[in-house]
C-alpha positions as CSV (number, residue, x, y, z in Angstrom):
1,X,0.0,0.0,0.0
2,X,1.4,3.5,-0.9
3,X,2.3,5.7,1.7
4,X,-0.3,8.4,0.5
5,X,-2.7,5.7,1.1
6,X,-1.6,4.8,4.5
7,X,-2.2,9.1,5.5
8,X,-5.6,9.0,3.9
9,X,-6.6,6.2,6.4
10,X,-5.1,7.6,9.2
11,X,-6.9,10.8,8.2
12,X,-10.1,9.3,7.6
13,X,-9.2,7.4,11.2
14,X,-8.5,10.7,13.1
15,X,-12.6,11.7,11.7
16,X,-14.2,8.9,14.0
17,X,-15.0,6.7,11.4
18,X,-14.6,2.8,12.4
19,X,-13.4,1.1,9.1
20,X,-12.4,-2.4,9.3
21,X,-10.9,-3.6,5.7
22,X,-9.4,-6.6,5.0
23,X,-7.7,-6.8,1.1
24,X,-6.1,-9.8,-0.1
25,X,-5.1,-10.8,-3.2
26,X,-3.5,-13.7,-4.9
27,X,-0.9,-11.3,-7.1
28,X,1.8,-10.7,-4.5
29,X,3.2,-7.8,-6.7
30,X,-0.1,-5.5,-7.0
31,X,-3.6,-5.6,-5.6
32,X,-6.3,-5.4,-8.2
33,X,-9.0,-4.3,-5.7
34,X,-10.5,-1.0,-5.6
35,X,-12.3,0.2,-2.7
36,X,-14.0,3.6,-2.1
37,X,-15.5,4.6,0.8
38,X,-18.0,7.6,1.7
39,X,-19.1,8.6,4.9
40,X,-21.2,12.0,6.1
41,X,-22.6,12.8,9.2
42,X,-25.1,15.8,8.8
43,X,-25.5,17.4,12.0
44,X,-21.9,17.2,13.5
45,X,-18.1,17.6,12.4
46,X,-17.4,13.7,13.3
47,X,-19.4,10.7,11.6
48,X,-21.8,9.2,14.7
49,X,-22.0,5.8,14.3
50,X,-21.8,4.8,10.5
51,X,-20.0,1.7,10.7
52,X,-18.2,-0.7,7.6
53,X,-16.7,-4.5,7.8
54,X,-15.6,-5.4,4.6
55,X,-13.6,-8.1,3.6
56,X,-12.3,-8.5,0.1
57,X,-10.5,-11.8,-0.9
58,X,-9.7,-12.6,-4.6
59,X,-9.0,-10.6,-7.5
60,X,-10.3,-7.5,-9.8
61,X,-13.1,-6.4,-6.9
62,X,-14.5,-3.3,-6.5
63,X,-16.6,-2.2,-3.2
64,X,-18.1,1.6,-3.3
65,X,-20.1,2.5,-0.4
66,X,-21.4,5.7,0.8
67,X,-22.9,6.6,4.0
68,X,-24.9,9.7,5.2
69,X,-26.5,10.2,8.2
70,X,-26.2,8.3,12.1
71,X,-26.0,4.7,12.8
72,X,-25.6,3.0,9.0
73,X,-24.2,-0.1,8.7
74,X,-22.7,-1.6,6.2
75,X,-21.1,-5.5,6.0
76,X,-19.3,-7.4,3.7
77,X,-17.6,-10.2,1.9
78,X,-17.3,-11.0,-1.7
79,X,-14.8,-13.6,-2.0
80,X,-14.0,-14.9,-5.6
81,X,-13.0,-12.7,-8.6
82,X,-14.5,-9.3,-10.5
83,X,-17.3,-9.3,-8.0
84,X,-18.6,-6.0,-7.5
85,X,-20.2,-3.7,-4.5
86,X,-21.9,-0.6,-4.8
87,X,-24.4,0.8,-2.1
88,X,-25.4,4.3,-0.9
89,X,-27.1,4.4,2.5
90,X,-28.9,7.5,3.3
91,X,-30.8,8.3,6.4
92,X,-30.6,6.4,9.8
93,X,-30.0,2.7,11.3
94,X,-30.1,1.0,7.9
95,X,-27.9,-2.3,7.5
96,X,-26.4,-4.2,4.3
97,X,-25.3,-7.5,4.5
98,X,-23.2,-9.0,1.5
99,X,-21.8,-12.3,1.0
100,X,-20.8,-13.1,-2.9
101,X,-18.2,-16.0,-2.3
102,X,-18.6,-16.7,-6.4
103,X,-17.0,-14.7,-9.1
104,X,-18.5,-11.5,-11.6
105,X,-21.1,-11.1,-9.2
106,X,-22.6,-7.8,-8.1
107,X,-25.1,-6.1,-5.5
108,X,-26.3,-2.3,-6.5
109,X,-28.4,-1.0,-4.2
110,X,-29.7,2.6,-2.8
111,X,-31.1,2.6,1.0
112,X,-33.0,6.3,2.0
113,X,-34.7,6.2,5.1
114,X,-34.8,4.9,8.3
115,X,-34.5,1.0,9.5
116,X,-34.1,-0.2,5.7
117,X,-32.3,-4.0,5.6
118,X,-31.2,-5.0,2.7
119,X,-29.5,-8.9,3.0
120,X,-27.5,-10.5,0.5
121,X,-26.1,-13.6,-0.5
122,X,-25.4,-14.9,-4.3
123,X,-22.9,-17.7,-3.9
124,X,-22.7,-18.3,-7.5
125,X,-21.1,-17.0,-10.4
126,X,-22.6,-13.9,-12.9
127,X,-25.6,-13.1,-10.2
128,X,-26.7,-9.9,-9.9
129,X,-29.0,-8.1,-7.5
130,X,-30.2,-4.7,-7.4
131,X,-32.3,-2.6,-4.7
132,X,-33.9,0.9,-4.1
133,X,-35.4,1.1,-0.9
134,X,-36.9,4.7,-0.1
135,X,-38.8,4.9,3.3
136,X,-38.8,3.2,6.6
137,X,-38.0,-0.3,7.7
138,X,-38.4,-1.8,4.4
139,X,-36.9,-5.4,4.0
140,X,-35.2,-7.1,1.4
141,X,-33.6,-10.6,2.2
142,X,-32.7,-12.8,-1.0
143,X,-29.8,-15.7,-1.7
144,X,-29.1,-16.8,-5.7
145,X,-27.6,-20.1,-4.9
146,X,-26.9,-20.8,-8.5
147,X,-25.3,-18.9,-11.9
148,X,-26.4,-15.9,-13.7
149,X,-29.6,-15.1,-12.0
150,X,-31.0,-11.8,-11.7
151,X,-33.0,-10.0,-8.9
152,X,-34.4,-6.3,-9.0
153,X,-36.2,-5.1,-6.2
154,X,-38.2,-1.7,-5.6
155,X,-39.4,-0.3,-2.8
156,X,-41.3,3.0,-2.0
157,X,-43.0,3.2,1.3
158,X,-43.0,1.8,4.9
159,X,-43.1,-1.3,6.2
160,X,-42.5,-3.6,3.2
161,X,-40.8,-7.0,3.1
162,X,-39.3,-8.8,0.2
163,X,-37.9,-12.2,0.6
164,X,-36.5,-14.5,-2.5
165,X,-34.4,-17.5,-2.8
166,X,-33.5,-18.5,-6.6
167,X,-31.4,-21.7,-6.7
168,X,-30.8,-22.8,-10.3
169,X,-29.4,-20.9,-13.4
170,X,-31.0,-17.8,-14.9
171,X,-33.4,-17.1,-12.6
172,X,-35.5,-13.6,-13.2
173,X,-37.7,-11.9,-10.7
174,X,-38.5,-8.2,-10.5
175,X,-40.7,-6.7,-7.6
176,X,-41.7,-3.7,-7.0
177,X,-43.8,-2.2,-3.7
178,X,-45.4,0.7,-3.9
179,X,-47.1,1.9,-0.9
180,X,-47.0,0.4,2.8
181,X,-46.9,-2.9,4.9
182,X,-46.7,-4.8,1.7
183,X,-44.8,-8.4,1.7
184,X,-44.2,-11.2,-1.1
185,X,-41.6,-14.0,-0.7
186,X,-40.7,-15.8,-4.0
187,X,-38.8,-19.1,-4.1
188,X,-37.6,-20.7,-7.7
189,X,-35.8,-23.8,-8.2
190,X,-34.7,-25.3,-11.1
């Protein structure tokens, strides 16, 4: 790691942000991961308790995640090769959990409000799951056991629970929840 890397952490360190990375890869000479990280508190000088775990393991992954606002968290894994993290949490107490072990996967995903979860895991190779969560303590929980599936999920409101499993190869499913207390749970095996 370059020494103008090293100050940048221990600048970002000196803010109050707890950031907890772990980046390996199996190219001793260079690391092809990229990582940027984003956190804003809006009320204060220091960030009050935005939080980020990520470990990274593998080659060519990227993990951008940006926080604004109190009590965010954010937790990772990804695993393999070329997987791929990006995430914006805005608002208050809203959680990520990513796992990806497989390779070329990757999780988009927006959380605004208060209380959103938004759970991850993939496992597989080419899956891809996007979110949009905008309100308060909305849920999204899905796994992609298998290869090349695809999840987007939409939700605008308060309240609302989505929960999928997809096991086999190119699975689809799109959902969207508009207004509140709304829940569907979706399980497709092949």
């Amino acid at each position: 790691m370059s020494t103008g890397a090293l100050e940048s952490i221990r600048g970002v360190a000196r803010k109050g942000i707890l950031l907890v990375i772990f980046a390996a890869s199996h190219d001793s000479i260079a690391f092809a991961e990229e990582l940027m990280l984003e956190q804003l508190e809006l009320d204060a000088v220091l960030v009050d308790g935005n939080h980020t775990r990520l470990h990274q393991d593998g080659d060519g992954l990227i993990a951008s995640l940006g926080q604004t606002g109190r009590g965010n968290l954010a937790v990772g894994q990804q695993g393999g090769d070329s997987n791929k993290l990006q995430v914006e949490q805005n608002g208050y107490e809203n959680l990520l959990k990513v796992v990806q072990e497989g390779s070329e996967n990757a999780v988009v995903g927006t959380q605004q409000g208060e209380g959103n979860l938004l759970a991850v895991g993939q496992y597989g190779d080419g899956n891809r799951a996007e979110s949009e969560q905008l309100g308060n303590g909305n849920i999204i929980e899905l796994e992609q056991r298998g290869n090349f599936n695809l999840s987007q999920d939409r939700q605008v409101g308060d309240g609302n629970s989505i929960r999928k499993r997809q096991e086999g190869e190119g699975q689809v499913s799109k959902v969207t929840q508009e207004g509140d207390s709304l829940s569907i749970s979706i399980s497709t095996l092949d």
